[in-house]
C-alpha positions as a Markdown table, in Angstrom:
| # | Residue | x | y | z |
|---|---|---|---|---|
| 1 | Unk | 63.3 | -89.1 | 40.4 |
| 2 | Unk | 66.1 | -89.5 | 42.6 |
| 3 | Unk | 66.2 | -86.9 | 45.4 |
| 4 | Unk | 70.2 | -86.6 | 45.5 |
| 5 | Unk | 72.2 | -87.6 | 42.0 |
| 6 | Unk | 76.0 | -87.6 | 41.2 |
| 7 | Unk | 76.9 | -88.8 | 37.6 |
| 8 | Unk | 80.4 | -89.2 | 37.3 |
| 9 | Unk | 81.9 | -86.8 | 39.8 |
| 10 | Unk | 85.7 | -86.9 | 40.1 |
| 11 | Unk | 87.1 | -83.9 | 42.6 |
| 12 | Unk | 90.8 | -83.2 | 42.4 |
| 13 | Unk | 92.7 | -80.9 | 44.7 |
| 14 | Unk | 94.9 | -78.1 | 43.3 |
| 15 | Unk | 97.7 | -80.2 | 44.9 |
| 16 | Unk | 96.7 | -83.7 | 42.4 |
| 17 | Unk | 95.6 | -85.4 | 45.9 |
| 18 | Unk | 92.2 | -87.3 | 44.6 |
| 19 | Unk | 89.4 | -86.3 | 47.3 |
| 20 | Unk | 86.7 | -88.9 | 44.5 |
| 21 | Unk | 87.1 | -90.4 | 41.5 |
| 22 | Unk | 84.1 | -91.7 | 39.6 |
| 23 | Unk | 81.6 | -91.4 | 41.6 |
| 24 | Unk | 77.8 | -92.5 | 40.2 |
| 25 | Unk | 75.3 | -92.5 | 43.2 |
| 26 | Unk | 71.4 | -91.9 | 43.6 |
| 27 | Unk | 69.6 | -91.4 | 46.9 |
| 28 | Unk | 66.1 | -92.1 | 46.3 |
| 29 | Unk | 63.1 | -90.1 | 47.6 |
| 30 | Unk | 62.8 | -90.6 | 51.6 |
| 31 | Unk | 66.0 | -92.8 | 51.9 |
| 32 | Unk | 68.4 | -92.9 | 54.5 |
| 33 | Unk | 71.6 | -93.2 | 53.0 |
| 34 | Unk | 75.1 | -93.7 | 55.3 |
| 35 | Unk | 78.6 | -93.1 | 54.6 |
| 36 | Unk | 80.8 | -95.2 | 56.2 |
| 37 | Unk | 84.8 | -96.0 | 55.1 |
| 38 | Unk | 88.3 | -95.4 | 56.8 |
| 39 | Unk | 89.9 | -92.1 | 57.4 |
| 40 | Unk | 90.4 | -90.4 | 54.1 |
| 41 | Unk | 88.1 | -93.0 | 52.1 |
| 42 | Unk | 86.2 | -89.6 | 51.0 |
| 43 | Unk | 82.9 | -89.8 | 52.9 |
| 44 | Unk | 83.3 | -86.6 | 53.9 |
| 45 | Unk | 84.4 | -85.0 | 51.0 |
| 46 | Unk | 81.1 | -86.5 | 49.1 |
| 47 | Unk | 78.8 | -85.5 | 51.5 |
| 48 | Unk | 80.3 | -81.8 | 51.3 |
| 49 | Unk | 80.4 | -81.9 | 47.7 |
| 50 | Unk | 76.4 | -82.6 | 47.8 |
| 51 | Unk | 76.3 | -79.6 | 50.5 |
| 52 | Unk | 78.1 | -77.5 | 48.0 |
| 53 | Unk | 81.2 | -76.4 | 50.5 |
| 54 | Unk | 83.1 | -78.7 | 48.0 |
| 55 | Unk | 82.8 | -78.4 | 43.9 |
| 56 | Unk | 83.2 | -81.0 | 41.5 |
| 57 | Unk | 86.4 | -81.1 | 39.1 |
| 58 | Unk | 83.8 | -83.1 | 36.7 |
| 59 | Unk | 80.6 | -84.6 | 36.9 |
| 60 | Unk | 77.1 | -83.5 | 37.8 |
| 61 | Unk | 75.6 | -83.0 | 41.0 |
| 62 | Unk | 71.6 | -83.4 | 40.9 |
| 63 | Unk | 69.3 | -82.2 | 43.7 |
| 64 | Unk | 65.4 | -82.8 | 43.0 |
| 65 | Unk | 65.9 | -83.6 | 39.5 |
| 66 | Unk | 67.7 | -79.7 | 39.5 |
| 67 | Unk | 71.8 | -79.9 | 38.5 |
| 68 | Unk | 73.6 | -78.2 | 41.3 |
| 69 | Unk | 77.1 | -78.1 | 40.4 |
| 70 | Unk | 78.3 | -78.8 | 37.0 |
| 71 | Unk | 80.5 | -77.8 | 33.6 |
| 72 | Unk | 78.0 | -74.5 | 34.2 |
| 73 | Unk | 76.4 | -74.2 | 37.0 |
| 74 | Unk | 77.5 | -74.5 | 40.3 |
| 75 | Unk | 74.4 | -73.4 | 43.3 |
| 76 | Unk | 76.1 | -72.0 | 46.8 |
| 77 | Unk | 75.1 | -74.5 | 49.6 |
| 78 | Unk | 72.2 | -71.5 | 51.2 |
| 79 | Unk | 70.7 | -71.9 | 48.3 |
| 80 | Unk | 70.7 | -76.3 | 47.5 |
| 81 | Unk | 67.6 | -76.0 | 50.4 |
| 82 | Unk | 69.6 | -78.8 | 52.3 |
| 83 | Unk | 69.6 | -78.9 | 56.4 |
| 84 | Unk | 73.1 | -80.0 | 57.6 |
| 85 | Unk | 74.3 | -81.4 | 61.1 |
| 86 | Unk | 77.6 | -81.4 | 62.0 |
| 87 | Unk | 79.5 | -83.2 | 65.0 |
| 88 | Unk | 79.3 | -80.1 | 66.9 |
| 89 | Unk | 76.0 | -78.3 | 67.7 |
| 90 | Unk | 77.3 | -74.8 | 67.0 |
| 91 | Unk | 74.2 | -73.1 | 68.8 |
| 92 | Unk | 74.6 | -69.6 | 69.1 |
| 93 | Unk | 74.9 | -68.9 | 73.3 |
| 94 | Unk | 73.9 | -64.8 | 73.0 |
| 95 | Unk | 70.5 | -66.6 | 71.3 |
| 96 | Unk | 67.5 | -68.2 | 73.0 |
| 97 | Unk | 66.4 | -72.3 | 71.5 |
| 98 | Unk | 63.9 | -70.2 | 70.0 |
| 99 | Unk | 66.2 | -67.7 | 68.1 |
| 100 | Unk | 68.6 | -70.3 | 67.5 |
| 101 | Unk | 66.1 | -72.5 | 65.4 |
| 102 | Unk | 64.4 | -69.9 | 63.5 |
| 103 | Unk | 67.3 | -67.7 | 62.0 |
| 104 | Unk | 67.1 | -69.6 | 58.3 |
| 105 | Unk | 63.4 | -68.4 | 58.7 |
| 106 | Unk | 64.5 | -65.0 | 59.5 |
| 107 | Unk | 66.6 | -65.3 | 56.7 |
| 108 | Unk | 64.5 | -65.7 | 54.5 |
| 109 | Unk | 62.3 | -62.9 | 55.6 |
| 110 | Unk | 59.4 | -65.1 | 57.1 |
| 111 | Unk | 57.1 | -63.0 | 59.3 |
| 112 | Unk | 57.4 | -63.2 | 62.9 |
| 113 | Unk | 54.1 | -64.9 | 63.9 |
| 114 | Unk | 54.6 | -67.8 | 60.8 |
| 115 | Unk | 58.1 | -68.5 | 62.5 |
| 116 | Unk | 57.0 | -68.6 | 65.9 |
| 117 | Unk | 54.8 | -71.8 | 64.3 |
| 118 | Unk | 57.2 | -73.2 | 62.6 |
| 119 | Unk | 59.4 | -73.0 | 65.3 |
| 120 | Unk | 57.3 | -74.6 | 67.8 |
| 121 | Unk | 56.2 | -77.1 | 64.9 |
| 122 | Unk | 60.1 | -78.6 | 64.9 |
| 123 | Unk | 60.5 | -78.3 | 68.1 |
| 124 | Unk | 58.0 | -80.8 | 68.8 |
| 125 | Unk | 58.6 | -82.8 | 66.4 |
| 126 | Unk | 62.4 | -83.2 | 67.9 |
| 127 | Unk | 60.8 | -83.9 | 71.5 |
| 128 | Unk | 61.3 | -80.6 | 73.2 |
| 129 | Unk | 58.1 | -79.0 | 73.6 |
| 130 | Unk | 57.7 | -75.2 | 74.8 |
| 131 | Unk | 61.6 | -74.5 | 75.4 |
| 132 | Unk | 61.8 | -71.8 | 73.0 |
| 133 | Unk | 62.6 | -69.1 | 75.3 |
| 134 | Unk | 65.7 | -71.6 | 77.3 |
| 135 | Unk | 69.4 | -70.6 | 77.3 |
| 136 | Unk | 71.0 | -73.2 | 74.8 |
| 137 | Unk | 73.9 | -73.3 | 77.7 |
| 138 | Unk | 71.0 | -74.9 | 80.1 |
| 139 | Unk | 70.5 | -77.8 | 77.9 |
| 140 | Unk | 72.3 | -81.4 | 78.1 |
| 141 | Unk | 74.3 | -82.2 | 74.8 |
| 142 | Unk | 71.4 | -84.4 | 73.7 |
| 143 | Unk | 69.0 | -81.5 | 73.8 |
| 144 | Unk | 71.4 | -79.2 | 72.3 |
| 145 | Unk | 72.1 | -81.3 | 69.5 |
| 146 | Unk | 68.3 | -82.0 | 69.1 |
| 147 | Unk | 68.0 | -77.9 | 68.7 |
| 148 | Unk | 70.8 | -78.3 | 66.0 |
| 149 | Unk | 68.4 | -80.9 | 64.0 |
| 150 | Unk | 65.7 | -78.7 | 64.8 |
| 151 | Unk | 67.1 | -75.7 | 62.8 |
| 152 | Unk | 68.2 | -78.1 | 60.6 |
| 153 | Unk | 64.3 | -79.4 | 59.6 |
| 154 | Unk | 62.9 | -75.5 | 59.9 |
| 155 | Unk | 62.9 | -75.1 | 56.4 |
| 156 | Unk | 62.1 | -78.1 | 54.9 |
| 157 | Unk | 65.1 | -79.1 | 53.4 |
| 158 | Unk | 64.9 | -81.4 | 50.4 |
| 159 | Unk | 67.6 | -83.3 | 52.3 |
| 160 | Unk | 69.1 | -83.7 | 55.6 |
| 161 | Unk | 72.9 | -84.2 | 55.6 |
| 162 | Unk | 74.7 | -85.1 | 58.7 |
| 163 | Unk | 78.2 | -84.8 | 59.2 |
| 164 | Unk | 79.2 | -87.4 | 62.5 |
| 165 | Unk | 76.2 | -85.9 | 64.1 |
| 166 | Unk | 75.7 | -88.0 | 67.3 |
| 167 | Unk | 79.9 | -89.0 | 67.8 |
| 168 | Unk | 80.2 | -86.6 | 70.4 |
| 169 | Unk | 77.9 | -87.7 | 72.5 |
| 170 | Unk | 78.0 | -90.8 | 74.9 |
| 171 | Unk | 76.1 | -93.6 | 75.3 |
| 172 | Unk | 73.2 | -94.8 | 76.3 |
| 173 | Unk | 71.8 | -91.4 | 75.4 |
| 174 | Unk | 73.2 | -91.6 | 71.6 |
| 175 | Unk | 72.4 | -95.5 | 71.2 |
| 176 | Unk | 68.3 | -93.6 | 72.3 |
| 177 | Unk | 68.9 | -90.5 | 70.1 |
| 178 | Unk | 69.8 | -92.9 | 67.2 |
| 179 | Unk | 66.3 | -94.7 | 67.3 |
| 180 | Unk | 64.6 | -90.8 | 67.9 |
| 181 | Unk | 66.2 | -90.2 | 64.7 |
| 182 | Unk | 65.8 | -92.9 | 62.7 |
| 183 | Unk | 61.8 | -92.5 | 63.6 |
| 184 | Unk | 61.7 | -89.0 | 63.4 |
| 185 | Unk | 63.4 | -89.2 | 59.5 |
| 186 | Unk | 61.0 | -92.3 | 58.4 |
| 187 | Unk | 58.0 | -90.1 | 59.5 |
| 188 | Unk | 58.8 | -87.3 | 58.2 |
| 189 | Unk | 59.8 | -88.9 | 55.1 |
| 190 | Unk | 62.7 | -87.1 | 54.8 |
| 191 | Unk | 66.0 | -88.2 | 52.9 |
| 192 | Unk | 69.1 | -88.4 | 54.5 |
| 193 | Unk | 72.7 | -88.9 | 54.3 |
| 194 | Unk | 74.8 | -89.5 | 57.0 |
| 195 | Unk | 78.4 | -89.8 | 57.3 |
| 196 | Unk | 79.6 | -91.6 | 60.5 |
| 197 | Unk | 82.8 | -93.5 | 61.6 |
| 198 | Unk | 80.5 | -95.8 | 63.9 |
| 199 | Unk | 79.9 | -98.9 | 61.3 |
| 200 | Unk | 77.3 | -100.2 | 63.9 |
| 201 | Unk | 75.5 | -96.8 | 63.7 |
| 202 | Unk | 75.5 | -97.3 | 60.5 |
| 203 | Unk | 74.3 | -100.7 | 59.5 |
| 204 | Unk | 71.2 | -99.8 | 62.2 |
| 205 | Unk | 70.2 | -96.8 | 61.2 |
| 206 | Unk | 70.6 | -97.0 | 57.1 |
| 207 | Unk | 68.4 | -98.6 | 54.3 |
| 208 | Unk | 71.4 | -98.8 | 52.2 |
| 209 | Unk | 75.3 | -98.3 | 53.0 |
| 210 | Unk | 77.7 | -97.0 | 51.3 |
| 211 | Unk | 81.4 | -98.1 | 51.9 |
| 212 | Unk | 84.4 | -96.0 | 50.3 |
| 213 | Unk | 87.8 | -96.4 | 50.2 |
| 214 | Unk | 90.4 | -94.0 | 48.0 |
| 215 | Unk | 87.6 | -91.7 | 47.0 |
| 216 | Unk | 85.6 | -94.7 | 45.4 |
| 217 | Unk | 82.5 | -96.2 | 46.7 |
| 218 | Unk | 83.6 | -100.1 | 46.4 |
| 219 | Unk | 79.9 | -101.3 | 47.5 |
| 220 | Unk | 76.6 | -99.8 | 48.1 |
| 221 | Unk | 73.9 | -102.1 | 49.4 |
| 222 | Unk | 71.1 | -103.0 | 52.5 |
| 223 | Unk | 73.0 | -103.3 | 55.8 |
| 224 | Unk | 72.5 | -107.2 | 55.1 |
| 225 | Unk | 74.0 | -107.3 | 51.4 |
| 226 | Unk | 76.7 | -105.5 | 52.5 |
| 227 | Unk | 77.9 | -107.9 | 55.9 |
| 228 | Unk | 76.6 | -110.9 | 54.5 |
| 229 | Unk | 77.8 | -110.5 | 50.8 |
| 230 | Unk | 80.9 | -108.1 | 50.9 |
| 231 | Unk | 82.4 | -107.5 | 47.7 |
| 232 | Unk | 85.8 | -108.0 | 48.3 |
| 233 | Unk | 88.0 | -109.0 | 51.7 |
| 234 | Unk | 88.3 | -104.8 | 52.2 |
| 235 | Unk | 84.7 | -104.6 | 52.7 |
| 236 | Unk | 84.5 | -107.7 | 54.9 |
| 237 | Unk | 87.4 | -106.7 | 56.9 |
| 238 | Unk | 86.5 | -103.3 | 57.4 |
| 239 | Unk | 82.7 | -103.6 | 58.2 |
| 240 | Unk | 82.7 | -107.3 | 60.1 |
| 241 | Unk | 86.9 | -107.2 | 61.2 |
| 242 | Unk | 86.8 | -110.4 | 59.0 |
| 243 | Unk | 89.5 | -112.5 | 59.1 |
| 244 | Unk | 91.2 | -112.5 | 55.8 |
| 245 | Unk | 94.2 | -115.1 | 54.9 |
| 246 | Unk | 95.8 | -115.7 | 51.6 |
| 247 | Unk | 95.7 | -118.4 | 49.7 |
| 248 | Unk | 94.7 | -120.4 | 46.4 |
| 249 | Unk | 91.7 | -122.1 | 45.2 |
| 250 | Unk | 92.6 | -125.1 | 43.0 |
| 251 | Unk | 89.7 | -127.5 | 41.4 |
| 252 | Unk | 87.0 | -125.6 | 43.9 |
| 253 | Unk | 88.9 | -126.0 | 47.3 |
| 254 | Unk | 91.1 | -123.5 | 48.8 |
| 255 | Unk | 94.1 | -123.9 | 50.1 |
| 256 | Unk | 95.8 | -121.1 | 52.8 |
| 257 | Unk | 99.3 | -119.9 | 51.9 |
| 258 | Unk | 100.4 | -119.5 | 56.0 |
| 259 | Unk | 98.1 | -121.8 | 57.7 |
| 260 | Unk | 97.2 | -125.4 | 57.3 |
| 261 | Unk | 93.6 | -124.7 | 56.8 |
| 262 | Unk | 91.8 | -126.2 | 53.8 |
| 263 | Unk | 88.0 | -125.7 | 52.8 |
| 264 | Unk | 85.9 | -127.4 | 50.4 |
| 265 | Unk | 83.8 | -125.9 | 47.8 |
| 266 | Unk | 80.7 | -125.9 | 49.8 |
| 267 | Unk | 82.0 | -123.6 | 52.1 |
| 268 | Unk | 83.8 | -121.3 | 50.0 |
| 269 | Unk | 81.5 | -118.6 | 47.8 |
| 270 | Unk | 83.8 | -118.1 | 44.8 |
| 271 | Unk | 83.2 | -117.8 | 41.2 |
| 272 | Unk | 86.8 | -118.1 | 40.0 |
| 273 | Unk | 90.0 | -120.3 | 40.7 |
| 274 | Unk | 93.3 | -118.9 | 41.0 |
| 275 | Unk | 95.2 | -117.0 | 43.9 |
| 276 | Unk | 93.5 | -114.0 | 46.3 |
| 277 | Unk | 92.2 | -113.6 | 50.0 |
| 278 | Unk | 89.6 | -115.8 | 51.5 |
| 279 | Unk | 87.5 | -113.8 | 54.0 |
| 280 | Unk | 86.0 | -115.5 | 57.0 |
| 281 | Unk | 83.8 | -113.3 | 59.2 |
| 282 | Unk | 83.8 | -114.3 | 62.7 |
| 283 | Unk | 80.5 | -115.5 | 63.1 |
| 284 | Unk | 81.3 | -117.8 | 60.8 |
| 285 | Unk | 83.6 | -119.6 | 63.1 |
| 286 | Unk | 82.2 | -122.1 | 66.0 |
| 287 | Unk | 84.2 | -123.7 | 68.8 |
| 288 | Unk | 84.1 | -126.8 | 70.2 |
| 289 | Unk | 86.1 | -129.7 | 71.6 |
| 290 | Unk | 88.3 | -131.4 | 69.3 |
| 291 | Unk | 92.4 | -132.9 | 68.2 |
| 292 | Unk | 95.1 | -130.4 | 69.0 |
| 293 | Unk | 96.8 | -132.6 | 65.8 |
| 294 | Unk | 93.2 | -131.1 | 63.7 |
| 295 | Unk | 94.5 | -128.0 | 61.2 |
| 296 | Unk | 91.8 | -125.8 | 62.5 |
| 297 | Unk | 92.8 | -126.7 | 65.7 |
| 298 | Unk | 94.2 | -123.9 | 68.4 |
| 299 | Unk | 94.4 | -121.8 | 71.6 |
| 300 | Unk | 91.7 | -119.3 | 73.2 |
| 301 | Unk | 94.1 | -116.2 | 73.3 |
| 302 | Unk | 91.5 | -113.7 | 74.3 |
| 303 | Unk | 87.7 | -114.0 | 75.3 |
| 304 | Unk | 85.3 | -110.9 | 75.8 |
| 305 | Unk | 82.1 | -110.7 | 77.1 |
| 306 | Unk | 79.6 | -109.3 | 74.9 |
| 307 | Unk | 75.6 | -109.1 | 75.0 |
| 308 | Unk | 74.9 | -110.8 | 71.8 |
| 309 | Unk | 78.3 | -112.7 | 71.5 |
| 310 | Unk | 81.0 | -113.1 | 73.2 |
| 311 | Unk | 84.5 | -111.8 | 70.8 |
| 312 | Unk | 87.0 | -114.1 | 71.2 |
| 313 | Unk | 90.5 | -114.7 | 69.3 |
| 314 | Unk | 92.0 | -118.2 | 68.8 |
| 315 | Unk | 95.9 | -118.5 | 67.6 |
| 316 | Unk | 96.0 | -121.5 | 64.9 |
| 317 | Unk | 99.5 | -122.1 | 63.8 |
| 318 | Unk | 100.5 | -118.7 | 64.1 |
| 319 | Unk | 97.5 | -116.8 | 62.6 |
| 320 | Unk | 94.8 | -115.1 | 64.8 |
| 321 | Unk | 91.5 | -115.9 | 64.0 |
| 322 | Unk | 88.3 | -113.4 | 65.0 |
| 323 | Unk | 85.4 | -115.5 | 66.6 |
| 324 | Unk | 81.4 | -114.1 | 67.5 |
| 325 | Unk | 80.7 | -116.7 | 69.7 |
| 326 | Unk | 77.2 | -117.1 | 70.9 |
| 327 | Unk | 76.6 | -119.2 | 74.1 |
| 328 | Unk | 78.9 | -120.5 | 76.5 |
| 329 | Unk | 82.4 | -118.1 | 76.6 |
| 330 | Unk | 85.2 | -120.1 | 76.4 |
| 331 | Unk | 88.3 | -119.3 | 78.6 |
| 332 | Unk | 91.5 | -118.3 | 77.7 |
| 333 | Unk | 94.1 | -120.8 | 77.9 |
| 334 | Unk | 91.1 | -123.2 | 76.2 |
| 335 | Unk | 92.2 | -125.8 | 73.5 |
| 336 | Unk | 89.4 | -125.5 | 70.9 |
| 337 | Unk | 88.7 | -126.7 | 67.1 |
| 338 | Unk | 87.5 | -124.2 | 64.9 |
| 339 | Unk | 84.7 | -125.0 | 62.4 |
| 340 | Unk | 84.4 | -122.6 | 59.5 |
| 341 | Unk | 80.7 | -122.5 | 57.8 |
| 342 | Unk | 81.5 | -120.0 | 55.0 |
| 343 | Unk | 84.2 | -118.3 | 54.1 |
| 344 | Unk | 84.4 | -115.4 | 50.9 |
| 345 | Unk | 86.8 | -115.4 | 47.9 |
| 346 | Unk | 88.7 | -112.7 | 46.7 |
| 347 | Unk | 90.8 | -112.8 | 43.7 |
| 348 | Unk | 92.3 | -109.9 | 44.1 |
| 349 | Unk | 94.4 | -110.1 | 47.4 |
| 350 | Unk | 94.3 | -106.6 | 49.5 |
C-alpha cells in the first residue's frame, strides 16, 4: 500500500489558470519523495493539495490506503495526520521549545506527563537534548528550524511534508542539516515529500525525483535515471543546464541546425529520426588541444573553479556550450576542441 496516492488529480482555479492536470503519483511506504520544477511548474500546489490547504477539481487523493479528498469526501489538513515544514519556522516567541513542540499534543488532549515524554522523545531525536524550557528567540536558525521538525514528528504523522524547509538558511549549516535529515527520516522510517527549488538538494537527499512543469510531472525517477536519462531536453536542461541545440537526425547521425557540429550514432541515444533538440550535458563535454579549422572547435569564454569540476563555457561558432571539466582548469582566452561522448535526442524541440 502506497503511503501517499493521487489518481488522476486535475486542480483548476476559479479563474481557468491550471494549478495540475493529470496527475497519477504514489509515494511508497518510508520514501523520500522531492519536488523539484521551475516557478509555477506546480510543486507547490501538489504538495498542498496532499496537505489538504488545496482541493482537487477531480481525482482522488489517497493517504494510508484512506481517500482524503475526492467526488465525496474531502478531510481538512488537522485531521490527514500529516507533519508539515514550511520555509519559515513560525515558532510561537510568547512559548517555551517545550510549549512550542507539544501544542498538536495538547490538541489532542494528551495528558501532561505523556507529553512531556514525547516531547523530550523528539527533541532528541532532532539533536537538541533538554532545551525544553529555552526561549525559541535564543536559538540559531538551525535550531529553530530543528524545533519546527520537532513539532512536526510529535505526533507521528503518516507523512512529513516539507515546503522549502532548509532555503532560508545558509550554508555550511544547511548543506549539515541536510544529511541530519536525510538520517533522521531513513531511521525513523518515515515518508516524506519535499518540495525545494535547490535541484542539488534534491538529487542528494531523494530516492526518487519528481520534475514538473505546467502542472504535469514530465519524469519521476532515482536521482540517477533522472540526470543520466532525462526524458526530454526540458528535463536535461533544467536539472543538468544541458546544452540543447536543434537539429536533425538523418540515417542515425545528427546534424545541428546553427552549428557545424555533427555526431554519429554511437554517440547519440535516440530511438527515432526526424527533427528535435539534441541535449548534451556538460560533463559530457572534454577539452583538449586540437584544429581551430575542427567544427567542435572554439574559445574558453568563462572558467570557474569548482570542487568536483571546474564549470566552464566555450563559444563554437556562435553557440555557447556548458562544460564540467574535471582536472586541469583551462583559461579563458584558451583555444580548445570539444569532444562530445553522448548526447540525448528529443523529437520534440522545446
Amino acid at each position: 500500500m502506497s503511503a501517499i496516492g493521487l489518481d488522476a488529480v486535475d486542480l483548476v482555479y476559479p479563474d481557468g489558470t491550471v494549478g495540475l492536470s493529470g496527475i497519477d503519483l504514489s509515494v511508497a511506504d518510508g520514501e523520500f519523495l522531492a519536488l523539484v520544477g521551475p516557478s509555477g511548474s506546480g510543486k507547490t500546489t501538489l504538495l498542498r493539495t496532499v496537505a489538504g490547504f488545496l482541493g482537487p477539481s477531480s481525482g482522488t487523493v489517497t493517504i494510508g490506503g484512506d481517500t482524503v479528498a475526492g467526488e465525496r469526501r474531502t478531510v481538512p489538513p488537522e485531521h490527514r495526520g500529516l507533519g508539515m515544514v514550511f520555509q519559515q519556522h513560525a515558532l510561537w516567541p510568547h512559548r517555551t521549545v517545550g510549549r512550542n513542540i507539544s501544542y498538536p499534543l495538547e490538541l489532542a488532549r494528551m495528558p501532561r506527563t505523556k507529553r512531556a515524554q514525547r516531547v523530550a522523545e523528539v527533541l532528541d531525536l532532532v539533536g537538541l537534548p533538554g532545551l525544553e524550557k529555552r526561549d525559541p528567540a535564543t536559538l540559531s536558525g538551525g535550531q529553530r528550524q530543528r524545533v519546527a521538525l520537532a513539532r512536526a514528528l510529535v505526533r507521528s504523522p503518516r507523512a512529513l511534508l516539507l515546503d522549502e524547509a532548509l532555503s532560508s538558511l545558509d550554508e555550511p549549516l544547511r548543506d549539515r542539516l541536510r544529511l541530519e535529515l536525510r538520517s533522521l527520516t531513513r531511521a525513523a522510517g518515515l515518508t516524506v515529500v519535499h518540495v525545494t527549488h535547490d535541484r542539488s538538494e534534491a538529487l542528494a537527499l531523494a530516492d526518487r525525483v519528481a520534475i514538473l512543469d505546467g502542472g504535469r510531472i514530465v519524469q519521476i525517477g532515482t536521482p540517477e535515471d533522472v540526470v543520466h536519462r532525462p526524458v526530454s531536453s526540458f528535463v536535461a536542461q533544467f536539472l543538468s543546464d544541458a546544452n540543447v541545440i536543434g537539429g536533425v537526425i538523418d540515417d542515425g547521425r545528427f546534424h545541428a541546425s546553427n552549428h557545424p557540429l555533427e555526431l554519429d550514432a554511437d554517440v547519440i541515444d535516440a530511438a527515432v529520426d526526424g527533427m528535435g533538440s539534441l541535449s548534451i550535458l556538460p560533463g559530457d563535454i572534454s577539452l583538449g588541444a586540437g584544429s581551430p579549422h575542427d567544427c567542435a572547435a572554439g574559445l574558453v569564454t568563462s572558467s570557474l573553479f569548482g570542487r568536483d569540476a571546474s564549470d566552464v563555457v566555450v563559444e563554437s561558432h556562435g553557440v555557447s556550450f556548458r562544460c564540467s571539466v574535471r582536472g586541469p582548469r583551462p583559461t579563458v582566452g584558451e583555444r580548445v576542441t570539444m569532444t562530445i561522448a553522448r548526447g540525448i535526442f528529443d523529437p520534440v524541440a522545446r
